[in-house]
N, C-alpha and C positions, 0 to 999 in steps of 0.2 A: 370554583371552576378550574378544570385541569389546564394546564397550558397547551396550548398550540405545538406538537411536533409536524414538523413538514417532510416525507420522507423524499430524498430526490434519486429519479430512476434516470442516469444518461444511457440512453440507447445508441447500440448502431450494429445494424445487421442480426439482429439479436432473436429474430423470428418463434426460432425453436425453443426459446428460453422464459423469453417475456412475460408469458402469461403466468408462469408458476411464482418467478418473482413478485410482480404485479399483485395475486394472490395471495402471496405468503406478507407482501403490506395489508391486504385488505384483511386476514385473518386477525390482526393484531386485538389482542383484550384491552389494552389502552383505548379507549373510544375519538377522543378527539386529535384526530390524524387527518392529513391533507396529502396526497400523492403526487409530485410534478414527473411527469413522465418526460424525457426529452429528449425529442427522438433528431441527430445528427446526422443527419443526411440518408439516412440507410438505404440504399438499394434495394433491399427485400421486403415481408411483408409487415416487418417492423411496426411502422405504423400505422396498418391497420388492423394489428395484433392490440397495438395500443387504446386506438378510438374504440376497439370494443369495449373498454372499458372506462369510457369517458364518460362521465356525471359530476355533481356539484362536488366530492369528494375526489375525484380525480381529474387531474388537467392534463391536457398535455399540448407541449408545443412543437410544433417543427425548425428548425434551422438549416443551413446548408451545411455540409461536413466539413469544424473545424478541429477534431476529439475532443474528448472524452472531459480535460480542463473547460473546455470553453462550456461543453454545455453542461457542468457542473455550475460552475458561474450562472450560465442563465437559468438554471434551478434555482439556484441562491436570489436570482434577481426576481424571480415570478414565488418564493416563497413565500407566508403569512407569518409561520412559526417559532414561537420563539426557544423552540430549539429543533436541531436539524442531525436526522437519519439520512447518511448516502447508501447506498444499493444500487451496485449492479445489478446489468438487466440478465446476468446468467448466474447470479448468487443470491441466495435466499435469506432469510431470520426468522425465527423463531417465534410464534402467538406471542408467546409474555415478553418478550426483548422488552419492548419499549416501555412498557408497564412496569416491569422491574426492574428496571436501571433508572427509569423516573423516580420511584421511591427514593434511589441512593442522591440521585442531583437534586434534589428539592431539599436536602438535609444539607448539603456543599456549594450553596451557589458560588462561581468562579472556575467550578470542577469540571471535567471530562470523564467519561465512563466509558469503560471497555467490558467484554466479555470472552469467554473462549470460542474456541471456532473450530469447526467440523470441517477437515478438509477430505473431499470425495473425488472420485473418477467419474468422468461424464459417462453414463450409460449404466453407471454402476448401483445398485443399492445401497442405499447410505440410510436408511431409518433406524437402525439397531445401531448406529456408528458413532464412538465416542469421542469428544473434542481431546484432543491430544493438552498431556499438561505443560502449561506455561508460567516460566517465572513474572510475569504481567501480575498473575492472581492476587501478586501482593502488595498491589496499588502504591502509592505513594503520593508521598506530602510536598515531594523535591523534584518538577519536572526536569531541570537539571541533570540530575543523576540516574534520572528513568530515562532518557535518552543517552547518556554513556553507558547506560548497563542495554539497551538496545543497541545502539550500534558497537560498544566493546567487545561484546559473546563474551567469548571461556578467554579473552584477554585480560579482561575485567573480574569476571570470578564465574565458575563453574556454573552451567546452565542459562546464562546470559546469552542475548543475542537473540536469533530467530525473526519473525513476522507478525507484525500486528493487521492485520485488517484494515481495508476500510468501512467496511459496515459492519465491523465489532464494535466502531464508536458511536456512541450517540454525545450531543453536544450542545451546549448552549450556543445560540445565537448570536450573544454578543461576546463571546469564546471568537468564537469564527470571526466575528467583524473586525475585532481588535487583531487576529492575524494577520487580515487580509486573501483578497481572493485568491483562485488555483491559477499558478502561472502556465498559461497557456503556449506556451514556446517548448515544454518538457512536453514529452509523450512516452516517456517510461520515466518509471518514478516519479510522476508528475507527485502521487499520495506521499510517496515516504516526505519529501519535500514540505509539501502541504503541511503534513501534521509533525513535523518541527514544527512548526513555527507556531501551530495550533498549540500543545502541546509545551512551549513556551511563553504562548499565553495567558496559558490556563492556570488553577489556583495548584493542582493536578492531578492524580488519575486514579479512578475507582474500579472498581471492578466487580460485575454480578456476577458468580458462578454461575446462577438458573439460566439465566439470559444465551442464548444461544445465535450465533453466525453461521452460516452454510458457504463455503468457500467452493466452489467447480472448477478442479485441474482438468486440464484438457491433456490428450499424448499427441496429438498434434496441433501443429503450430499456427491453429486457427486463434487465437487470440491477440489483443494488441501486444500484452506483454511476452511476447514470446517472437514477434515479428523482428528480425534482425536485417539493418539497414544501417547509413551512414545516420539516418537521425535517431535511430536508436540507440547509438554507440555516443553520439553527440550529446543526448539528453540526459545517458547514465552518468556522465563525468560531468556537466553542468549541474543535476542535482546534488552529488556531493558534493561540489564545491560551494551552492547554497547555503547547505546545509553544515557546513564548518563556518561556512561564513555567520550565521545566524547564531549556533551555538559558542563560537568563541569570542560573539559580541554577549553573551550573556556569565560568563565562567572563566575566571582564568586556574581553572584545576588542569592539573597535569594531567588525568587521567581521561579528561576531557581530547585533549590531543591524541595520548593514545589510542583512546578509541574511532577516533578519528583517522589516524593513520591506517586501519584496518581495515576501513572501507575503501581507503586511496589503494590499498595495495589489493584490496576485491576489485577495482576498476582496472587496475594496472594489470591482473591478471584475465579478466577479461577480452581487454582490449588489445593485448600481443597474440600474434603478432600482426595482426592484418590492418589495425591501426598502431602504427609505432608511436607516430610524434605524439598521437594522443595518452598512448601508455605512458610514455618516457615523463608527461609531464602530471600524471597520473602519480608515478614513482617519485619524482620529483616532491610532490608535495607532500607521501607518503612518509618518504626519507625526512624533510624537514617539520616534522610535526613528530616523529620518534627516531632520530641517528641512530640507534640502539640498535632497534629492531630487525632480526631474521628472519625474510619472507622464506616461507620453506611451503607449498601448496601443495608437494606431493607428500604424503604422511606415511602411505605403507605401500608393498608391494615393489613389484619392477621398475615404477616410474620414479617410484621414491632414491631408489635405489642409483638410476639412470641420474635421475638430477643433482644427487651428491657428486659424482661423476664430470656431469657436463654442463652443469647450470638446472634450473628450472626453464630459461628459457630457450635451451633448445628443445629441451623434453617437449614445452607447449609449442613451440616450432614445428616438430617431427608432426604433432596430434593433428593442428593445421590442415601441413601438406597430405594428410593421410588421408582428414577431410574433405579435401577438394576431391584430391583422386576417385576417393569413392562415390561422391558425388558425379563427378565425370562419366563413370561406367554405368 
């Protein structure tokens, strides 16, 4: 008997999207699959995009709106599976996903499995569209080092860094339990978050070329991760800080740190200037995890140019107040 995958859908406001998601789980050639749909308060027709799809194979629950973590979580709580597909409700996967990345986890138990991922423009055709390649492809024995060569990039060594998914991963169950649940206080980055600590878990990480993700870039700023606010800018520097915290309880590699400092100093440039103190201490910790290190953000051009000059941080200063302005008019 195959084992139980549970695939978990968190919804919110998700109308236009739902059903093809929804779909592209029930398409799956894996046979023994269960859907929790879970639908977070949505305003729109969400939920009863959903219930049309309600049978013994698919559930779905309501909750009141607390994101995206939470009802992640209560997917996890109303699951069977003893392993577990997340899916957004505006990103898709592939018929074989599940079916051929089980083959690779049934061969590794302790393991986690990834695949590549198709990223598209909403509105756009994307069936002829090739998954962009990834240094992921080449799995690893060392979840340790697969997370410094993710968050390191081209600090670490050339073609390092980038995006993993989250429903590139399929996972075991007791993977996920031994991490622990999605902290619900983060609302960006809640995932990178998460899967450290998944990912540090785990025995660690596979990867099916066949197996395919459908990732949906929006060009506007209708998504959660794209909404900029004080809790957004609060959750981005809370999850690294997690996430050093978790990896430097597991490694004491130097290159661990630096890679680390890299994402402090991706917060620090983020966050200037319209959160200072939040930068300053962004920088702060970037600075003390590599002394060394030259943040330089502008790489070519007049800005680059500009910032040898005046700093980098008046260049992102000038970019700011330019933004407001135009905003204004």
């Amino acid at each position: 008997m195959n084992p139980l995958v549970s695939i978990i859908i968190p919804v919110y406001n998700s109308e236009k999207y739902l059903a093809l998601s929804i779909s592209s789980a029930l398409n799956q050639t894996y046979a023994n699959i269960e859907i929790i749909v879970i639908d977070d308060g949505s305003t729109d027709n969400s939920l009863t995009v959903a219930k049309a799809f309600e049978n013994e194979e698919v559930k779905v629950f309501h909750q009141e709106n607390k994101g995206a973590a939470a009802a992640r979580n209560k997917g996890m709580m109303e699951a069977g599976g003893e392993y577990i597909q997340y899916l957004d409700a505006d990103d898709l996967i592939s018929s074989n996903k599940i079916y051929d990345q089980m083959i690779l986890l049934r061969k590794k138990p302790g393991y986690i499995c990834t695949c590549p991922t198709v990223y598209f423009i909403d509105g756009k055709d994307f069936s002829n569209k090739k998954p962009e390649d990834h240094w992921v492809k080449e799995g690893s024995d060392d979840p340790v080092d697969f997370l410094i060569k993710l968050y390191g990039g081209e600090h670490i060594g050339l073609g390092y860094g980038g995006m993993v998914t989250v429903h590139s991963w399929l996972c075991p169950r007791a993977v996920l339990d031994k991490a622990g649940s999605w902290n619900e206080e983060l609302s960006v980055d809640d995932d990178g978050e998460y899967f450290c600590r998944v990912v540090l878990a785990s025995g660690g990480i596979l990867h099916e070329p066949e197996a395919l993700s459908y990732y949906r870039k929006f060009t506007t700023n209708n998504s959660l991760s794209t909404l900029k606010n004080d809790k957004t800018y609060l959750s981005l520097l809370k999850s690294t800080e997690l996430k050093a915290k978790n990896l430097l309880a597991s490694t004491n590699r130097f290159d661990a740190k630096i890679a680390l400092s890299r994402l402090f100093w991706d917060n620090t440039f983020t966050l200037y200037p319209r959160y200072k103190e939040l930068a300053i201490a962004a920088e702060e910790k970037a600075r003390e995890l590599d002394p060394l290190y030259y943040f330089q953000p502008f790489k070519v051009g007049f800005k680059s140019v500009l910032s040898k000059l005046l700093g980098w941080k008046t260049v992102r200063t000038l970019q700011f107040l330019n933004t407001k302005i135009t905003a204004a008019n």
